[in-house]
DOFIKE-332271 format. One record per residue: x, y, z of N, C-alpha, C in turn; residue in one letter. Coordinates in steps of 0.02 Angstrom, whole numbers. Layout:
<dolos>
<dolo <X, Y, Z>, <X, Y, Z>, <X, Y, Z>, "A">,
...
</dolos>
This chain:
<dolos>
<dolo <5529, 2921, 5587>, <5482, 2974, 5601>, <5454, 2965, 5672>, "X">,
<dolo <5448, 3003, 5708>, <5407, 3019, 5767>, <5336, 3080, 5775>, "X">,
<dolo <5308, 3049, 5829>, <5245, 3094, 5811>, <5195, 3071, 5802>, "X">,
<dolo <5164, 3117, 5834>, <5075, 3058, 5771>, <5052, 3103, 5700>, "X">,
<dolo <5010, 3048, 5690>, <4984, 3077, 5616>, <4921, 3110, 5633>, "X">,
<dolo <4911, 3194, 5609>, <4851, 3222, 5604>, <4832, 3255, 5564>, "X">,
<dolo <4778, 3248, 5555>, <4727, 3282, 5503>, <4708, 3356, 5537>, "X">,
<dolo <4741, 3386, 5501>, <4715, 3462, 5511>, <4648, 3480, 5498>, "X">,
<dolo <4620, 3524, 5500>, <4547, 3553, 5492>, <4573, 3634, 5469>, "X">,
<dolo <4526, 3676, 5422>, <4537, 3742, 5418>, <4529, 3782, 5488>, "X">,
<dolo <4501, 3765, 5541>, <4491, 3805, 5603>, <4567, 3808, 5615>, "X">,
<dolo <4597, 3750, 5627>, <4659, 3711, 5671>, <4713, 3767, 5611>, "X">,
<dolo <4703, 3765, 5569>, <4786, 3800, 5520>, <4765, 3867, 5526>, "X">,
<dolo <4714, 3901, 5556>, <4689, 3992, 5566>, <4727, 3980, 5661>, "X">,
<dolo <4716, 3923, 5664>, <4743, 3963, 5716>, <4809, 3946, 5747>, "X">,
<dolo <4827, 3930, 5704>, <4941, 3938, 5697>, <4936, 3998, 5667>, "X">,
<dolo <4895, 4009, 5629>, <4915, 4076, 5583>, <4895, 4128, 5623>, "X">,
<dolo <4840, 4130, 5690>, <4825, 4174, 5729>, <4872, 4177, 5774>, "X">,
<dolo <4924, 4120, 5805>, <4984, 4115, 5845>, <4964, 4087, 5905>, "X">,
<dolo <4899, 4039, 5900>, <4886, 4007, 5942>, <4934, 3970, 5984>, "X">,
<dolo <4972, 3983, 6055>, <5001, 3914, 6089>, <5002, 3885, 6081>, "X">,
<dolo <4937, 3848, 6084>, <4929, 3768, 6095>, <4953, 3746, 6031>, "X">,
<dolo <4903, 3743, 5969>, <4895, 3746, 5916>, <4958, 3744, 5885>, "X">,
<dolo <5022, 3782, 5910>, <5087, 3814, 5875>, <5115, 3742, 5913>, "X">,
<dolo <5136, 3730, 5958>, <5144, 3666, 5979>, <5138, 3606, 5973>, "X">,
<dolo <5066, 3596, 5945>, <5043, 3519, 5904>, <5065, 3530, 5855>, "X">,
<dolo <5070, 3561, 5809>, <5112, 3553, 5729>, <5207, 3549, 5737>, "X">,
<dolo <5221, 3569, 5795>, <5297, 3571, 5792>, <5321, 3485, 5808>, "X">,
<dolo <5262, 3430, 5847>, <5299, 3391, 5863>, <5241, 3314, 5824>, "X">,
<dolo <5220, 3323, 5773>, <5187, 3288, 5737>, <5159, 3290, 5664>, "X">,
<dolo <5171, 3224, 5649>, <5166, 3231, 5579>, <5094, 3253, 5534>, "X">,
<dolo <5083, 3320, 5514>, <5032, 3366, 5481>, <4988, 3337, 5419>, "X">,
<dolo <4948, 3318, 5419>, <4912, 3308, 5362>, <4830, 3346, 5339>, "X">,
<dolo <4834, 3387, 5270>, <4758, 3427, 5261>, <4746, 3395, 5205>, "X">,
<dolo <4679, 3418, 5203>, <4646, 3380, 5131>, <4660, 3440, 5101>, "X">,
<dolo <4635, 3437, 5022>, <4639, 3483, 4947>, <4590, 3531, 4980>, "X">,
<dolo <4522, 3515, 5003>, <4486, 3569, 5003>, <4510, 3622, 5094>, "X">,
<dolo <4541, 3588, 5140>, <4579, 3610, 5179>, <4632, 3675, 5169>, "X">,
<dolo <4639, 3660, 5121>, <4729, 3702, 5088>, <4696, 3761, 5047>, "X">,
<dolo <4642, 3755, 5007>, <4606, 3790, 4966>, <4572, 3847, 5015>, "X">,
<dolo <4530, 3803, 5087>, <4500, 3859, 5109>, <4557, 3907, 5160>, "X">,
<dolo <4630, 3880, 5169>, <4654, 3916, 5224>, <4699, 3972, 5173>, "X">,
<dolo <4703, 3936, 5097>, <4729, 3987, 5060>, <4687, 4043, 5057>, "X">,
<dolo <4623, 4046, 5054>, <4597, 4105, 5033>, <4573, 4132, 5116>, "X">,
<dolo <4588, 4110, 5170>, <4603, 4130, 5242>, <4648, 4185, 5224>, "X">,
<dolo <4706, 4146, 5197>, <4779, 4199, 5198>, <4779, 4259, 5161>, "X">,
<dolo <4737, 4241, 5090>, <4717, 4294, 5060>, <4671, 4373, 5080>, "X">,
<dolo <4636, 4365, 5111>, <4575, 4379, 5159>, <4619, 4439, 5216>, "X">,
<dolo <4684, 4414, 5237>, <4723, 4463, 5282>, <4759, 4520, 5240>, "X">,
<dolo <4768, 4483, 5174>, <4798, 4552, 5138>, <4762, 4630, 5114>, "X">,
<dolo <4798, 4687, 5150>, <4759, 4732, 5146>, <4765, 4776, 5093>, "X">,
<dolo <4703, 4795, 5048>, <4731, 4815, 4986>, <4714, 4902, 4994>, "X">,
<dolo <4763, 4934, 4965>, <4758, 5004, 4993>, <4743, 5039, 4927>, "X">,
<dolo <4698, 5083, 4933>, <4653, 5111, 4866>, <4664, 5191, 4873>, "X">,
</dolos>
């Protein structure tokens, strides 16, 4: 393995998902790590974009 080890934050995974540069760059060349409540809040991030049409 190469890379370093990082701890993501919910800011840091909104903004790969926003298509941040930088951001898109540090996850391509190091090894990713989030906590449970990390994954929980970026899931309902992802949720949050879906647009529901009435």
């Amino acid at each position: 393995m190469s890379g370093n080890n990082i701890l993501l934050d919910t800011n840091a995974i909104i903004a790969v998902l926003d298509g941040h540069p930088v951001a898109k760059e540090i996850i391509n060349h190091n090894i990713l790590h989030i906590s449970f409540i990390t994954e929980l809040e970026s899931l309902s991030y992802q949720n949050s974009l879906v647009r529901i049409d009435t």
